[in-house]
N, C-alpha and C positions, 0 to 999 in steps of 0.2 A: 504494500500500500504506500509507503514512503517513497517507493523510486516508481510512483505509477507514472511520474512525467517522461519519464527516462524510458520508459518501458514503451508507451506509446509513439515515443518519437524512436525508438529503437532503429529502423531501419533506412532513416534517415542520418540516422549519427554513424551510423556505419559508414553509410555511402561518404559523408564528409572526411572520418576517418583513416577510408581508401586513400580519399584523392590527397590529403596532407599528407600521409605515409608516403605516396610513393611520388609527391611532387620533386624531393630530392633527388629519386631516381629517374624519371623521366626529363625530368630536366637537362640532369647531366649528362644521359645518356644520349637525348637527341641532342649537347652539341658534341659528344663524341663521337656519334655518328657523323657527323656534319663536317666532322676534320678528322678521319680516319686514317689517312696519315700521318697525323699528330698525335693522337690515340694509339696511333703502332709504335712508333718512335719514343712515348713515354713511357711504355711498354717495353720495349728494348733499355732504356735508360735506368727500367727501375730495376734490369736484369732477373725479368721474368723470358722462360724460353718461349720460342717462336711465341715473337712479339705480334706478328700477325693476327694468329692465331687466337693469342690473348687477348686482342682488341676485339675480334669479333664476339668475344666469349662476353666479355664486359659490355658490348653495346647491346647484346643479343639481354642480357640478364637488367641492365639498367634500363634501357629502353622498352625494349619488346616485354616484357614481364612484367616490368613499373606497369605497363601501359593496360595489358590483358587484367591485372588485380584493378588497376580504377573503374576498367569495364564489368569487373566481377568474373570472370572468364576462368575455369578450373581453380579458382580462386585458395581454396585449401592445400595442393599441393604447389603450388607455387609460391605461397607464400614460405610456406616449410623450406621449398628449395631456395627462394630471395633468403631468409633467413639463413643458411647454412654456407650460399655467397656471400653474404654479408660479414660473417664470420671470417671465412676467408679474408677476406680484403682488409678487415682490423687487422688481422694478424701478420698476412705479409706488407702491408702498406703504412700502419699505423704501430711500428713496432717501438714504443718508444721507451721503452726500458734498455733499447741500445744509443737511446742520444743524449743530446746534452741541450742544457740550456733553453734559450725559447723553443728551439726545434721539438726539443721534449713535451714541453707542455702543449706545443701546437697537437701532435700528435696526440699527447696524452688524451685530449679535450677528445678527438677525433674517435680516437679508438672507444673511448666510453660513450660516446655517439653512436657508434656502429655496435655499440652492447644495447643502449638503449633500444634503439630500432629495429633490434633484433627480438625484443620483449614484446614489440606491437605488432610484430609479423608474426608470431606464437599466438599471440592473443588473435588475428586474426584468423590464423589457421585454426584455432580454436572456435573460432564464433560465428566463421562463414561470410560471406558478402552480406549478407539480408537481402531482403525484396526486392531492388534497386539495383540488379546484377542480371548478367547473361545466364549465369548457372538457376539464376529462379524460374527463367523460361522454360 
């Protein structure tokens, strides 16, 4: 009875929820897409193998994934698997228990970002798109 507001508006706050979740991914991923060679080469830089390869893996999961979860689109297992890139990427990208100084803290911030977001993509592989999705059709 206390969270009847919440309950009612349920599958509307979801659908909001999508689309801030994965405004960071989408975002970034359509301008990685957009500079794909720049995306390869940062790739190479941060001495991950076939950098190519990595950049498609990254725009395919930032992009195309972010994008299918705001539509609601197999929305439960995708989130699980954005969740477990997401983990990924903290850990080789945001490793900051090897740096120093502001670089550390930048990272630091980062990587408990990508723990955070990792809690709201659980939670939605838990909760489902609601009404407001492709998977309810």
């Amino acid at each position: 009875m206390r969270y009847a507001l919440f309950e009612r508006q349920r599958d509307a706050l979801l659908l909001v929820a999508r689309i801030l979740l994965m405004l960071l991914f989408v975002l970034f991923g359509l301008s990685k897409l957009a500079d794909y060679a720049g995306t390869s080469a940062y790739m190479a830089a941060e001495g991950l193998p076939l950098p190519a390869l990595a950049a498609v893996v990254v725009i395919v999961m930032e992009f195309f994934v972010g994008l299918a979860i705001v539509l609601g689109f197999w929305t439960r297992p995708l989130a699980l698997l954005l969740a477990v890139y997401t983990l990924g990427t903290a850990l080789v990208a945001h490793h900051y228990w090897s740096m120093a100084g502001a670089e550390r803290m930048a990272n630091m911030i980062n990587f408990y970002k990508n723990i955070s977001i990792i809690g709201g993509l659980l939670l939605l592989c838990l909760t489902g798109p609601g009404r407001y999705s492709i998977d309810r059709r």
